[in-house]
C-alpha positions, 0 to 999 in steps of 0.5 A, a space after each residue: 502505493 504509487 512508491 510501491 508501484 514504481 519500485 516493484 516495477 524497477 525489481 525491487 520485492 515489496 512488502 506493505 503492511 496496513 493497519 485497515 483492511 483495505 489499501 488508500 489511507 486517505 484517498 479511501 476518504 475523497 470523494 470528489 474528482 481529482 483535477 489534472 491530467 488523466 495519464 498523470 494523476 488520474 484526473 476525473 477519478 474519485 480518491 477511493 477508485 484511485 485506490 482500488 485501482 492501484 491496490 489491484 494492481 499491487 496485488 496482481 505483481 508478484 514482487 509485491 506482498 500486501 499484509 492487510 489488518 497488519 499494523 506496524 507496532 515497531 520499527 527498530 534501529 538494526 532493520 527490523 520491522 515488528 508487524 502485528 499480522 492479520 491482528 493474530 501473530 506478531 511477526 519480524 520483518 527485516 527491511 
């Protein structure tokens, strides 16, 4: 998510696809604070507040499309991404 953040924010469009219905993988899982600096790595915030925090944020920039319970179940050599949407409809996304 901290990838996606930067590269929206240098113009790029972002797609994430998600197999769980919420964005974090493993930060939704910690519960202690995170040590360090507060500007830098959130220093004093849960794993999963982390992860509500940048996946808003993710969700509040345009250049950034958020495909949740979508896993991705292909990705093939001619830049092809084969994407199981919302668990109902195989897609083809280009990357």
């Amino acid at each position: 998510m901290g990838a996606a953040k930067e590269l929206a924010a240098l113009g790029l469009s972002i797609l994430i696809a998600d197999d769980k219905a919420s964005l974090g993988g493993k930060l939704l899982l910690q519960t202690h604070k995170f040590f360090g600096s507060e500007a830098d790595c959130y220093a004093g915030t849960r794993g999963f507040d982390i992860a509500a925090k940048l996946e808003a944020e993710l969700r509040a920039d345009s250049r950034v499309r958020i495909l949740a319970n979508s896993p991705v179940v292909g990705i093939f050599k001619d830049g092809v991404a084969g994407i199981y949407e919302n668990r109902s409809a195989y897609i083809l996304r280009e990357f």
